[in-house]
C-alpha positions as CSV (number, residue, x, y, z in Angstrom):
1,X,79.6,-88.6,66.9
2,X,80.2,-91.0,69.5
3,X,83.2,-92.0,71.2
4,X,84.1,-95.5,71.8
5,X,84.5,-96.0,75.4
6,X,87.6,-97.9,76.5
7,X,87.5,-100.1,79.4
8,X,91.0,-99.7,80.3
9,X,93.4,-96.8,79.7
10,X,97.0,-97.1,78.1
11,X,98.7,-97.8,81.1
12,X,97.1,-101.0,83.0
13,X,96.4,-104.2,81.7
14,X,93.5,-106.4,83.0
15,X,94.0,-109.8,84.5
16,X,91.6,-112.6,85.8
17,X,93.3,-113.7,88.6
18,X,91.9,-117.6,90.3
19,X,93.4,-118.0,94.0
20,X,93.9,-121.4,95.4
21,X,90.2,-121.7,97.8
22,X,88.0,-121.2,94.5
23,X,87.8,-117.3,94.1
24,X,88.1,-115.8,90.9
25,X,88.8,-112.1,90.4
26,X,88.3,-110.7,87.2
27,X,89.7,-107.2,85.4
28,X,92.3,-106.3,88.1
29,X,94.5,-103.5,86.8
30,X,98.3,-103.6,86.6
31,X,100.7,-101.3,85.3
32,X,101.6,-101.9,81.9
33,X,105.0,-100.8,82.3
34,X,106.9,-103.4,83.9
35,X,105.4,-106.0,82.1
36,X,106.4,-108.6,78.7
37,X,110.5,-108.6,78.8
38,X,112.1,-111.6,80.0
39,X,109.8,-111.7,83.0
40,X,106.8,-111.9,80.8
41,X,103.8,-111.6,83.2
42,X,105.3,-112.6,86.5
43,X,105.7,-108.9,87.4
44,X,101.7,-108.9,87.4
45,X,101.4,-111.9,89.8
46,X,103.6,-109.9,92.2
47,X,102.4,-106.5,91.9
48,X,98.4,-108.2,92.4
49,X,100.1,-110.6,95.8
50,X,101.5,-106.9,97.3
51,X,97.8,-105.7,96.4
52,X,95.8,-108.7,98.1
53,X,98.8,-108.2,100.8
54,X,98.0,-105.2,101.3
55,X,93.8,-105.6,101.5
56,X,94.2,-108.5,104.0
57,X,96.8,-106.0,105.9
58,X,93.6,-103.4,105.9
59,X,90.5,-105.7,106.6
60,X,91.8,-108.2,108.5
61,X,91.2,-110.8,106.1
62,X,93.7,-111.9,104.0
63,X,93.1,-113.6,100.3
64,X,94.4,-117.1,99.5
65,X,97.5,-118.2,98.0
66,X,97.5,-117.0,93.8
67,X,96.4,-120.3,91.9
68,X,97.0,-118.7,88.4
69,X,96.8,-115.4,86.4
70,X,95.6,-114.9,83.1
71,X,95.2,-111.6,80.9
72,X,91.6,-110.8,80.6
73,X,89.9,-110.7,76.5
74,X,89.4,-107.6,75.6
């Protein structure tokens, strides 16, 4: 019998992230833990910023400003 691939394990959720120039990112993983709450899914926004921080930091080419963030269908 088959098994039913997932696209994501347990412990990320997918976001589609737009950034201020245009861009649009699609299915970028964030931990699952220290998301909903209070916070809801601002914890996301920051943990993908440190990420694109991060990037730019590497490649010398930093990402533009997060327009908005949005959790991808599944």
């Amino acid at each position: 019998m088959a098994r039913k691939k997932t696209p994501v394990d347990k412990g990320t959720i997918l976001f589609d992230v737009v950034y201020e120039d245009g861009i649009r990112t699609s299915n970028r993983k964030v931990p699952a833990a220290g998301l909903g709450g209070l916070d809801g899914d601002e914890p996301a926004r920051i943990f993908i910023e440190e990420q694109d921080r991060k990037i730019g930091a590497m490649s010398g080419n930093p990402r533009a400003p997060i327009k908005s963030i949005t959790r991808s269908p599944q």
